[in-house]
C-alpha positions as CSV (number, residue, x, y, z in Angstrom):
1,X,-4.3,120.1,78.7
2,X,-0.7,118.7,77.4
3,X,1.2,115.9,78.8
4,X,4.7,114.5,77.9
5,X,6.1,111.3,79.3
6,X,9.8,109.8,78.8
7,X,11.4,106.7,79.0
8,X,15.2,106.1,79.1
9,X,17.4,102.2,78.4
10,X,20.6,101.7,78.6
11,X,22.1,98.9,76.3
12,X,20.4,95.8,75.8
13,X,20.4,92.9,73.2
14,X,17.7,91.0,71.7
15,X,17.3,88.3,70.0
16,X,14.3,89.2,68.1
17,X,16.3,91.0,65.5
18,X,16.7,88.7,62.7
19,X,13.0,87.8,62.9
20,X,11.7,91.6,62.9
21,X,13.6,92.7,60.1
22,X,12.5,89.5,58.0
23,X,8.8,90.9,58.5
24,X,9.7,94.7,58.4
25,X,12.2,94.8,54.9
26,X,8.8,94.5,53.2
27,X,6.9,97.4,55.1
28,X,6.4,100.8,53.1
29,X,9.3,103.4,53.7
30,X,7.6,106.1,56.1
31,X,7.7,109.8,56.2
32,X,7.5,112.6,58.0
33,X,5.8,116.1,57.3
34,X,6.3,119.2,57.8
35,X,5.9,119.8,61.6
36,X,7.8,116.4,61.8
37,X,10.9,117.7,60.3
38,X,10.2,121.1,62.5
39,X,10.7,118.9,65.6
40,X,13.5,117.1,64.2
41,X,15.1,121.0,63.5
42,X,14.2,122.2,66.8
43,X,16.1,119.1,68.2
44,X,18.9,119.5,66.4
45,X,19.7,123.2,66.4
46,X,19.1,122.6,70.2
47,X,21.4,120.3,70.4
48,X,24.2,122.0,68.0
49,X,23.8,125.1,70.8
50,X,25.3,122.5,73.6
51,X,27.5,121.1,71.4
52,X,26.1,117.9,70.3
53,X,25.9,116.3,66.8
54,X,22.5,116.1,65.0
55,X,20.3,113.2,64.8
56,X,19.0,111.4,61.7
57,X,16.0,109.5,61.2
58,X,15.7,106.4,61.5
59,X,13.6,104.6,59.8
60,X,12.7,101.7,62.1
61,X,12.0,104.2,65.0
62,X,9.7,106.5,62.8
63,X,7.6,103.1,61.8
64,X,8.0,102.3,65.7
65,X,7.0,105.8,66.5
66,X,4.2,106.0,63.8
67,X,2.8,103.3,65.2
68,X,2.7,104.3,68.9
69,X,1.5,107.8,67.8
70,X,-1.5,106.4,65.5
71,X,-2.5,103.8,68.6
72,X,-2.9,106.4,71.0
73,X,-4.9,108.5,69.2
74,X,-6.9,105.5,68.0
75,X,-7.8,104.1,71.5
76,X,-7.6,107.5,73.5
77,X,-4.8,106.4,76.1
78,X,-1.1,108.0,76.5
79,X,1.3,106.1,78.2
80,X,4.8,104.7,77.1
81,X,2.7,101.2,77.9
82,X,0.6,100.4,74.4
83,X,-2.1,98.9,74.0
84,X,-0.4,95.6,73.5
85,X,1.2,95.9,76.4
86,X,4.7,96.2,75.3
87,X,7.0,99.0,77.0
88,X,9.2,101.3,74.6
89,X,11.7,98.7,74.0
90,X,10.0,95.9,73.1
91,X,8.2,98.1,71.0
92,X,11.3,99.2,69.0
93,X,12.6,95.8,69.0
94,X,9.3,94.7,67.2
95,X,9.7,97.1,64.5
96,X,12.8,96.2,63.6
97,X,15.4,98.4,66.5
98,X,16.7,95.8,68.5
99,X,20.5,96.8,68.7
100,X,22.6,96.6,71.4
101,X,22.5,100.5,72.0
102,X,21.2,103.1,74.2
103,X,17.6,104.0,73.5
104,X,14.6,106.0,74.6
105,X,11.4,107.8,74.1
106,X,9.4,111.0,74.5
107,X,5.4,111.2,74.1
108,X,3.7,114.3,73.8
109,X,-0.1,115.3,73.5
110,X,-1.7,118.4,73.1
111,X,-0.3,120.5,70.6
112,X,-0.6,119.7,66.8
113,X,2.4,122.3,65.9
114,X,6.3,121.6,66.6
115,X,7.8,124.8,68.3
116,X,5.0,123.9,71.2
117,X,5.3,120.1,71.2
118,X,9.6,120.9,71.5
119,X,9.3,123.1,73.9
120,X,7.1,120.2,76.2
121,X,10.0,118.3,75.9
122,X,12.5,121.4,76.4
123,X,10.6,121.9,79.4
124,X,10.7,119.1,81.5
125,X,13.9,117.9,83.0
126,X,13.9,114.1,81.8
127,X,12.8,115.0,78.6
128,X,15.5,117.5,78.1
129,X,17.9,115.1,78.9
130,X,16.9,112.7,75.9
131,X,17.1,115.5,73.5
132,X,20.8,116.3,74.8
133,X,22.0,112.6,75.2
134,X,25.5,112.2,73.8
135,X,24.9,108.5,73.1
136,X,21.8,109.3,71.2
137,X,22.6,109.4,66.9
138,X,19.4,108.5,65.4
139,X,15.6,109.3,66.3
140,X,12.3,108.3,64.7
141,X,9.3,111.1,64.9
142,X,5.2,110.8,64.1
143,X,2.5,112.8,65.6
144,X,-1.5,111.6,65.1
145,X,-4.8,112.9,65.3
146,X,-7.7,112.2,66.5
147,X,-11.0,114.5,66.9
148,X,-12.8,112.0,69.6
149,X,-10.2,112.0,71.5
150,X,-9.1,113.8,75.3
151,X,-5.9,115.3,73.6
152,X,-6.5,115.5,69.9
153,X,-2.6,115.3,69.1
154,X,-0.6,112.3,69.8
155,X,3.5,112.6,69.4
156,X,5.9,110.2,69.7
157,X,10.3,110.4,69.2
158,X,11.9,107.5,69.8
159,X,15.9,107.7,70.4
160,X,18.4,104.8,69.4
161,X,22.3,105.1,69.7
162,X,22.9,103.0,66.8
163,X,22.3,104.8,63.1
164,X,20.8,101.7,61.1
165,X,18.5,102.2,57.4
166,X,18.2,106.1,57.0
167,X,15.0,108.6,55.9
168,X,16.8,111.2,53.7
169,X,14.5,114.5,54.3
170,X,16.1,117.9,52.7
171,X,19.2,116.9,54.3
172,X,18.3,117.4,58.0
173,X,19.1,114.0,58.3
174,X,22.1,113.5,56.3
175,X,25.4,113.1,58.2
176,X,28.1,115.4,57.0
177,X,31.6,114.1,56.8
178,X,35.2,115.5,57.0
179,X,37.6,114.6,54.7
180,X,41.8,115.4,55.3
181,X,44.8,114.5,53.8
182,X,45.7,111.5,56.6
183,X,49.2,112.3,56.4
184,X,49.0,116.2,57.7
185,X,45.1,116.9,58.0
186,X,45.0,119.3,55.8
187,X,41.7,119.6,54.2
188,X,42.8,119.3,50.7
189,X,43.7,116.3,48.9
190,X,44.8,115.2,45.6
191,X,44.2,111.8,43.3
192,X,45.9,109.1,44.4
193,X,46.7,110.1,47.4
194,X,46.0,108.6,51.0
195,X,43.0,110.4,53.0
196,X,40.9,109.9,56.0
197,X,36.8,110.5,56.6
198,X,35.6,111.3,59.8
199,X,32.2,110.9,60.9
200,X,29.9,108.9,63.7
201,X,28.8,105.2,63.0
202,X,29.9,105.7,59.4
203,X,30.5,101.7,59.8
204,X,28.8,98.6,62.1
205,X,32.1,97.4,62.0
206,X,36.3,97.9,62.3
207,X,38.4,96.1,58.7
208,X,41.5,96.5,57.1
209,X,42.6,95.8,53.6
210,X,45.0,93.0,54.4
211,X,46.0,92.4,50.4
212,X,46.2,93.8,46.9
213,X,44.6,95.6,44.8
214,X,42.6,97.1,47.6
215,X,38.8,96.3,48.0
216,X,36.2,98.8,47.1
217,X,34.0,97.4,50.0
218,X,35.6,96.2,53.2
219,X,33.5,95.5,56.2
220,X,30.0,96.7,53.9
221,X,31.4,100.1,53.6
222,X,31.8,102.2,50.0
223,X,32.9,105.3,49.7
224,X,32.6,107.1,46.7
225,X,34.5,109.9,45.5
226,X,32.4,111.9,42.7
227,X,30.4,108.8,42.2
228,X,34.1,107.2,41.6
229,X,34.9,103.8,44.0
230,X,37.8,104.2,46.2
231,X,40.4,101.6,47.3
232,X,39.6,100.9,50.8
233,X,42.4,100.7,53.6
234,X,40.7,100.8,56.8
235,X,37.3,101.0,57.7
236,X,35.8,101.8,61.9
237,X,32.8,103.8,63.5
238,X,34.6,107.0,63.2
239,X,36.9,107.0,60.6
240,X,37.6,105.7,57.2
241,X,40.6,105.8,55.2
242,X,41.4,105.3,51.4
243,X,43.1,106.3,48.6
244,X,41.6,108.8,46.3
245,X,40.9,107.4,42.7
246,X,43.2,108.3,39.8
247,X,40.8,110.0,37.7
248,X,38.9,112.3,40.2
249,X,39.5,115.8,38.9
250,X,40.5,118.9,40.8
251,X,38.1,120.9,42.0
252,X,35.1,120.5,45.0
253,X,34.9,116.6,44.9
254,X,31.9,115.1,46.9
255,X,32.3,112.1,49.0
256,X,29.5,109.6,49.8
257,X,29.8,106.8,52.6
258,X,27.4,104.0,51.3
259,X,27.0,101.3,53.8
260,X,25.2,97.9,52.7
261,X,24.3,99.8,49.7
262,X,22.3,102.2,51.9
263,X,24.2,106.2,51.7
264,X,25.1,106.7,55.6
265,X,26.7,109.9,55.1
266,X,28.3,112.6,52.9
267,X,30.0,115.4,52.2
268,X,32.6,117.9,50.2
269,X,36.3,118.6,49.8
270,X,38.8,120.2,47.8
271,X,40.7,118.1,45.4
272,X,44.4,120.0,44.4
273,X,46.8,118.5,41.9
274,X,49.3,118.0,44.6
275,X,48.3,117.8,48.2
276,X,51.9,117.2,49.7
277,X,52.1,116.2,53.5
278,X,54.2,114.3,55.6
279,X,53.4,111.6,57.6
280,X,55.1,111.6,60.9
281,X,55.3,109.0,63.9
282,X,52.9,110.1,66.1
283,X,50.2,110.1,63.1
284,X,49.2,113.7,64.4
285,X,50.8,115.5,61.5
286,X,53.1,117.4,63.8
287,X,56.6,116.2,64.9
288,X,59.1,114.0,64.0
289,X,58.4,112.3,60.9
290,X,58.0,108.8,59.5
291,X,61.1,108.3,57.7
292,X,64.5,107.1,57.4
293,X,68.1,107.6,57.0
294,X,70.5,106.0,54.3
295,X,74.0,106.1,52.8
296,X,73.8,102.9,50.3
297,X,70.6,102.4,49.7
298,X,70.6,99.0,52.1
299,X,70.7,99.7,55.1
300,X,68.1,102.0,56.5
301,X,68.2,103.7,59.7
302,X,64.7,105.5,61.9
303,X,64.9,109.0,62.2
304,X,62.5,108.8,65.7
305,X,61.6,106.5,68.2
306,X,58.3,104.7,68.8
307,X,57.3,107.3,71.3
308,X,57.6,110.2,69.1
309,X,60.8,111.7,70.0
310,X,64.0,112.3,67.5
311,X,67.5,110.0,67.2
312,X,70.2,111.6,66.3
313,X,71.1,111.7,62.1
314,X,74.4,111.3,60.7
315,X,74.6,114.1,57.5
316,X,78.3,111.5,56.4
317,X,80.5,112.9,54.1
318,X,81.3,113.8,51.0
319,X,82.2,110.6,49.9
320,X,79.4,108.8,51.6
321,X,76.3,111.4,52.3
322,X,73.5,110.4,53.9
323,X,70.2,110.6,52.7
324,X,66.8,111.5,54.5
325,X,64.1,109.1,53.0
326,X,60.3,111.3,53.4
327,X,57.4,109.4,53.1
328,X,54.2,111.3,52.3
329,X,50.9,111.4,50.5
330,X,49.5,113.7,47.2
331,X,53.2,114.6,46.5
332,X,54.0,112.4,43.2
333,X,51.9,114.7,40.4
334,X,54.3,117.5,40.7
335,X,54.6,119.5,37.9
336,X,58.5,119.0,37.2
337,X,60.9,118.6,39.8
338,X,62.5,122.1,39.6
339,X,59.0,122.8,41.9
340,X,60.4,120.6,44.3
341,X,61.9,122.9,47.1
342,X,63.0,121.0,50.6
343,X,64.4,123.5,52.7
344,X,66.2,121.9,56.1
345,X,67.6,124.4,59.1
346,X,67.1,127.0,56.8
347,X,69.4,125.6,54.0
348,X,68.2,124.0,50.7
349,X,68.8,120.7,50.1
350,X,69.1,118.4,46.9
351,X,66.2,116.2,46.0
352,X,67.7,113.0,44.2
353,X,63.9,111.2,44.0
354,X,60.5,111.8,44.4
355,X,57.9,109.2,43.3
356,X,55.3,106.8,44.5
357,X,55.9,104.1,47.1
358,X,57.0,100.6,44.9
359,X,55.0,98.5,47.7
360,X,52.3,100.9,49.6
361,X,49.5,102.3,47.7
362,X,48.7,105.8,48.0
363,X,52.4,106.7,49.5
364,X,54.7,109.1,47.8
365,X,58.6,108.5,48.5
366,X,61.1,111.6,48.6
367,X,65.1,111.2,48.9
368,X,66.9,113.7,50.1
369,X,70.8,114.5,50.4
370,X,71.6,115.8,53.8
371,X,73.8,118.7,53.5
372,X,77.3,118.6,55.3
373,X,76.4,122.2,56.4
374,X,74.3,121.0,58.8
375,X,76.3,118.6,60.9
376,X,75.8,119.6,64.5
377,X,72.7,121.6,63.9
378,X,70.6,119.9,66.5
379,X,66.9,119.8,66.2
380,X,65.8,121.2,62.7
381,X,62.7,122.0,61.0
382,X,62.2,119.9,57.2
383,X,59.9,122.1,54.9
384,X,58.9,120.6,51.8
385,X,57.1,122.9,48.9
386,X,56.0,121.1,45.7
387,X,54.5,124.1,43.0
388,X,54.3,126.3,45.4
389,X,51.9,124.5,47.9
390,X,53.5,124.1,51.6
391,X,53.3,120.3,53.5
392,X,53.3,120.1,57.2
393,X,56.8,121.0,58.3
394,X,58.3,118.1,60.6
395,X,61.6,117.6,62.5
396,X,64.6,116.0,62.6
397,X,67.8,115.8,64.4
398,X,71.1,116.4,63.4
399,X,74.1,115.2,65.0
400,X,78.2,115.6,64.9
């Protein structure tokens, strides 16, 4: 005979948490074998099928969950109840998972082998739903055995929504993260340019760099870029941007997220010498961009309103042209500026400057003479190539 039970929370908070990670920092990392980690595959190619991310594992739910596994097989009961008489939750909390998150568990017994254990769980409808919860990100896994007992195999998966300390295991468990250029999302970048990492509780908390130099840690986060600190801008859940160190070479650059000093996540991207994008107002890459009109070099003027959409831009005169002023990111290590090609409405324009940003790290600054030739032109596409390597094309508006 083989059973399965399942027990579901939505958020709480205890208060238990300083107090149970004093005792459990000096407990022995746990691991899990081989049909372990063929559960935690099961689970997670089943839920890549519906469209859901993977879970890692956790290690305060696998000591939570070794410990539940190893009593039932011990004292020959199974029940989410222990033999303490704590519920799931309060078992969690007592092993160190007491965050203000969604949690839950599934028990098995039976079955010593994980394709038959998953598909238990697969099986029964509230079960199921545990392995396909959305708000689930981390799980902790054990099975025990005992001979004596009524069902030989004892398995338990705990569930948490928050990711907390990491078990690193052949990379199953490993979150992989996307890297773009934050300006167009392109996914190349270059050195000293501005970029943004995407992943899922990547950070307990939401900073910004609010001085200079920028921080190489800002809310507990690092991110390293081929072992190489990065200056931090911004910092959330979901995304983290920074600029690219100086000295990171071109080629397939790794990035690691290191949280507390503890790696939360990693992953690859390609590093170019130039990376040119513009950023625009709408931050989607797409649009009107971020820039500004001049004729003296004072007095600047928006090219777009707040909500996105274009003003209309004076091209002047001969005397007294006007000049588009780009703002961007991986532009400035251009090879020479006759591989500088801005091409607006179809006609090529002159580039009087291209450079970093004198005030905001990471940005790139082009100037651009607007050509008399296209007063009255209307709505016009601005394409910017730098050796040969094309940025997002934006728009602007040219009036009479």
């Amino acid at each position: 005979m083989c059973r399965c039970g399942n027990r579901v929370l939505q958020p709480i908070l205890s208060l238990m948490f300083l107090l149970t990670m004093t005792v459990m920092t000096a407990a022995q990392t746990p691991t899990i074998d081989a049909e372990e980690q063929g559960v935690l595959k099961l689970v997670n190619d089943y839920r890549a099928q519906n469209g859901l991310g993977a879970l890692r594992v956790s290690v305060a739910l696998t000591r939570a969950a070794d410990w539940m596994s190893a009593d039932m097989a011990a004292k020959n009961y199974f029940s989410h109840t222990d033999s303490s008489g704590r519920d799931p939750f309060a078992r969690m909390s007592a092993f160190g998972y007491s965050y203000n998150t969604y949690r839950g568990e599934n028990i098995a017994a039976g079955y010593g082998d994980a394709a038959r254990t998953f598909n238990l769980w697969r099986n029964s409808p509230s079960h199921n739903a545990a392995m396909l919860n959305p708000n689930f990100k981390v799980l902790g896994i054990s099975r025990a055995y005992s001979a004596s007992t009524t069902y030989k195999w004892y398995w338990t998966t705990n569930f948490g929504g928050f990711v907390d300390t990491l078990l690193t295991i052949g990379g199953d468990t490993t979150q992989t993260v996307r890297t773009v250029n934050a300006a167009s999302y392109m996914q190349t970048i270059a050195p000293d340019s501005v970029v943004a990492t995407f992943g899922t509780q990547i950070s307990q908390a939401t900073g910004a760099a609010n001085s200079l130099p920028l921080p190489l840690t800002l809310s507990g986060v690092t991110v390293m870029v081929n072992d190489i600190s990065a200056p931090l801008l911004y910092v959330s859940p979901t995304q983290i941007n920074y600029v690219v160190p100086t000295n990171v070479d071109p080629g397939t650059a790794t990035v690691k997220v290191m949280n507390g000093g503890t790696v939360v996540a990693n992953g690859t991207v390609a590093v170019e010498t130039v990376s040119p994008s513009i950023f625009t107002i709408l931050s989607s890459g797409k649009g009107v961009p971020a820039a500004q009109t001049t004729a003296d070099g004072a007095s600047f003027q928006p090219v777009g309103n707040s909500d996105g959409s274009a003003r209309v831009l004076s091209v002047g005169n001969a005397a007294k042209p006007n000049f588009l002023v780009l703002y961007g990111t991986g532009l400035r290590r251009r090879s020479s500026m006759t591989n500088v090609r801005v091409i607006i409405g179809g006609v090529q324009a002159e580039v009087s400057f291209l450079g970093a940003h004198s005030r905001l790290v990471g940005v790139d600054q082009m100037n651009i003479k607007l050509s008399e030739s296209l007063r009255g032109r209307g709505n016009v596409d601005v394409v910017v190539t730098i050796d040969g390597k094309i940025a997002n094309t934006v728009t602007i508006n040219i009036g009479n």
